[in-house]
matplotlib code that plots the C-alpha trace (Angstrom):
import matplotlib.pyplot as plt

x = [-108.5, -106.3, -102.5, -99.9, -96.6, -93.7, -92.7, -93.5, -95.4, -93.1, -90.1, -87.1, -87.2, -90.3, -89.7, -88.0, -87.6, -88.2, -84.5, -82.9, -84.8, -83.6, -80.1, -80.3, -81.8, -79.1, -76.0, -78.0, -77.7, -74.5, -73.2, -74.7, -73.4, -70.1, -70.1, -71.7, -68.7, -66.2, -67.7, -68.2, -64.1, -63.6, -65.4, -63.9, -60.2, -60.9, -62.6, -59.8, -57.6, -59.2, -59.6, -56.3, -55.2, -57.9, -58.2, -54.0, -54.9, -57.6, -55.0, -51.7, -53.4, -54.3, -56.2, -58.0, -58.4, -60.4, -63.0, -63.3, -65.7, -66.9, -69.6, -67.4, -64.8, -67.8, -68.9, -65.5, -65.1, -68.2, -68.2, -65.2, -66.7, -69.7, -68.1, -65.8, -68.4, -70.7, -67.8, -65.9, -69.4, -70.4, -66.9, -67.9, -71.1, -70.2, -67.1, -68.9, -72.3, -69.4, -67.4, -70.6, -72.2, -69.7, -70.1, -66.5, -64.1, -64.3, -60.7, -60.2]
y = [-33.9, -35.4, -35.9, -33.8, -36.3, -35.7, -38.8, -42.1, -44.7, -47.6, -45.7, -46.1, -42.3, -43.5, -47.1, -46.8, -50.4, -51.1, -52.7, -49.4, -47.5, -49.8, -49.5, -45.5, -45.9, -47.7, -45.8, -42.2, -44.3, -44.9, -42.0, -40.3, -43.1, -42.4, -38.5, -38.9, -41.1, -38.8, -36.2, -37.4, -38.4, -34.7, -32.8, -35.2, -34.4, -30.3, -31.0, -31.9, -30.1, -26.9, -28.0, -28.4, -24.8, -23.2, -25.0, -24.4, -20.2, -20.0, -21.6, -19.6, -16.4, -13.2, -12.0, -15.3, -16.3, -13.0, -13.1, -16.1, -18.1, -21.7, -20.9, -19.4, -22.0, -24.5, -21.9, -22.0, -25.6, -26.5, -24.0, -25.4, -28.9, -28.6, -26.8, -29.5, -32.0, -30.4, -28.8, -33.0, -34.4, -32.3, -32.8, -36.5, -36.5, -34.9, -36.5, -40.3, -39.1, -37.9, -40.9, -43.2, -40.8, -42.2, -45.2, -46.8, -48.7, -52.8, -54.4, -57.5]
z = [-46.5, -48.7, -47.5, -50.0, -49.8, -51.9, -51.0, -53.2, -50.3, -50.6, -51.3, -48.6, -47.5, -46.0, -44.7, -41.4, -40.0, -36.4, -36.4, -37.7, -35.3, -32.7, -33.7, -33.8, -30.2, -29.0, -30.9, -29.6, -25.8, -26.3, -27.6, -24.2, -21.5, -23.1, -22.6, -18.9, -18.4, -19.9, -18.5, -14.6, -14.9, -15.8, -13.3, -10.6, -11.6, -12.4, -8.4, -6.5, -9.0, -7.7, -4.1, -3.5, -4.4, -3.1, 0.4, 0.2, -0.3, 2.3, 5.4, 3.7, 2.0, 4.2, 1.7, 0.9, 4.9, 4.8, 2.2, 1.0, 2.8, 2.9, 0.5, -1.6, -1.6, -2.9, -5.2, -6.6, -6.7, -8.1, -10.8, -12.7, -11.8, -12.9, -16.3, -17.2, -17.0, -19.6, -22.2, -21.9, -22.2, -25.4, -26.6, -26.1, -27.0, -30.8, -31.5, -30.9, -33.7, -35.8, -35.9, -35.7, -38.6, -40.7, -42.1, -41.2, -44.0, -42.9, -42.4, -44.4]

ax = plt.figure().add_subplot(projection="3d")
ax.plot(x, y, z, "-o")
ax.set_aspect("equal")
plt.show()
């Protein structure tokens, strides 16, 4: 079987050195440490920004003393946690390939 390429064999759409491969791995890690970082810093603020309210509602709330458990205290907590970690670190995530996608003006 014969391979169909529309693609000349020593062209550069179809060299891909190991060194920019490397250099892709290494931007794409990066890119991804940065939003875990970013993104760890956000759910830890947005935690004990809703703990403190919360906790504060349950002890001076009759209404919250009454329903709202232990469990769903965490639940609460953990929720807007766990989504500010993933909407920072997208945020992240996107806005370091856009800026890196780029190729950047040199200073003299």
């Amino acid at each position: 079987m014969a391979k169909i390429n529309n693609v000349a064999p020593h062209s550069p759409l179809e060299r891909s050195t190991l060194a920019s491969l490397d250099h892709k791995l290494a931007m794409a890690k990066r890119c991804s440490h940065e939003g875990v970082m970013a993104g760890a810093k956000a759910a830890i603020a947005a935690g004990v920004a809703t703990a403190i309210p919360t906790l504060a509602s349950v002890r001076m709330l009759p209404w919250a003393k009454a329903n709202l458990n232990h469990t769903a205290q965490a639940l609460i907590i953990s929720t807007v946690a766990g989504a500010a970690y993933f909407i920072v670190a997208d945020k992240t995530v996107l806005a370091t390939a856009r800026k890196n996608s780029f190729k950047q003006p040199t200073n003299p």
